[in-house]
N, C-alpha and C positions, 0 to 999 in steps of 0.2 A: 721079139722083145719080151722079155721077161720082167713081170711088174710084182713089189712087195710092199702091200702099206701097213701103218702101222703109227701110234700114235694116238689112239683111241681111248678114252676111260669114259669114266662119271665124273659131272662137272655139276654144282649148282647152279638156276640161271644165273645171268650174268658174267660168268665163269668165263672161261678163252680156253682152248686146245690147241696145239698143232699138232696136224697130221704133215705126214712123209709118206713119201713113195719113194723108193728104190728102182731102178731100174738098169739092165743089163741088155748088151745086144748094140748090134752096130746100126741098127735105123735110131735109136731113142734121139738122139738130137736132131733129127728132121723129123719126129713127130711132135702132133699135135698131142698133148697132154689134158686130160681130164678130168674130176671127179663127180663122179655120181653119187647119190644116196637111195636108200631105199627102206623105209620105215614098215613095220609087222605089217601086214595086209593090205599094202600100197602097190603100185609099180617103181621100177626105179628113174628115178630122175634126175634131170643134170643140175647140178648147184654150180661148176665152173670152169672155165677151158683156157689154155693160156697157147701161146702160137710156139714153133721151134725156138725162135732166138729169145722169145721169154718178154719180147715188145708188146706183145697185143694180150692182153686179158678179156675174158668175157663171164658176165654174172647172172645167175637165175634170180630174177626182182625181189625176191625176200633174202638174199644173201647181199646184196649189194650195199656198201657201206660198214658191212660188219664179217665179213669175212676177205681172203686176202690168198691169191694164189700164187705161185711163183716159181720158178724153177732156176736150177744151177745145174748145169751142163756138166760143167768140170767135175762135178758130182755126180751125176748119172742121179740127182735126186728132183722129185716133186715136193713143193709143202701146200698146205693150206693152213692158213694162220684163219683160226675161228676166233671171235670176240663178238661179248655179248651174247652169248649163248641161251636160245629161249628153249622148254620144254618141244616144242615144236620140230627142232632141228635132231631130236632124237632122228638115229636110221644107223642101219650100216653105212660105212661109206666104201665107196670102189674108188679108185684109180685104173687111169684106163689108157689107152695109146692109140691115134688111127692118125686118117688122113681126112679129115673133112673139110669142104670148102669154107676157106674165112671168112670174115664179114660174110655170113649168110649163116642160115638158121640151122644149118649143119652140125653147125660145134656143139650143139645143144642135141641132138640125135645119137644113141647110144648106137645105134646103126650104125655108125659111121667110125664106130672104136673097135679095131680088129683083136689089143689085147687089154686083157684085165688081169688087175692084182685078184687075190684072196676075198679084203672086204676088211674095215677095222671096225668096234659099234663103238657108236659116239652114245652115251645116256646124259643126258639134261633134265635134272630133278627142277621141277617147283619150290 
C-alpha cells in the first residue's frame, strides 16, 4: 500500500481543514486506516482510526467531537474533516495503513500500521 496525504496549511484557531490521503495497492480496502500526528519535539500520536468498510471510527479524547474521519473506497481515499481547530492541534499529520485489532487498544498503536504516507503540517495560529 502505497499512502499520499495532503491537505495541510495554516488555519486561524477556530479554522477547519481537511486532510486526504490517497492510497494505492490491492490490500487498502481491507485495511485499517489511520492518522497520526506528531508536533516539534513530541512523539507521534494517534488522533484517529476508521475500520475497512468505513462503519467503525475511533477518536483520541481531545479530537472527539471536532474532528471527523472517513473513507471512500471507491476512491482509494482517506479524509479527516478538522473543525475548530486549537493552536494545540499544530503537528505533522501521517496517514497510515495496518491490521490492528478492533474494538481494542490497537487502533490507537502506531505499531500496528505497516504503511505510512509522507506527513502533511497542519499550523493553527492563536
Amino acid at each position: 500500500v502505497q499512502l499520499q496525504a495532503f491537505g495541510g496549511g495554516l488555519v486561524q484557531a477556530g479554522g477547519s481543514l481537511r486532510l486526504s490521503c490517497a492510497a494505492s495497492g490491492r490490500t487498502w480496502s481491507s485495511s485499517v486506516m489511520g492518522w497520526f500526528r506528531q508536533a516539534p519535539g513530541k512523539e507521534r500520536d494517534f488522533v484517529a482510526a476508521i475500520s475497512w468498510s468505513g462503519g467503525t471510527a475511533y477518536y483520541e479524547d481531545s479530537v472527539k467531537g471536532r474532528f471527523t474521519i472517513s473513507r471512500d473506497n471507491a476512491k482509494n481515499t482517506m479524509y479527516l474533516q478538522m473543525n475548530s481547530l486549537k493552536p494545540e492541534d499544530t503537528a505533522v499529520y501521517y496517514c497510515a495503513a495496518g491490521s490492528p485489532a478492533e474494538y481494542s487498544s490497537s487502533v490507537g498503536d502506531y505499531d500496528e500500521y505497516n504503511y505510512w504516507g509522507q506527513g502533511t503540517e497542519v499550523t493553527v495560529s492563536s
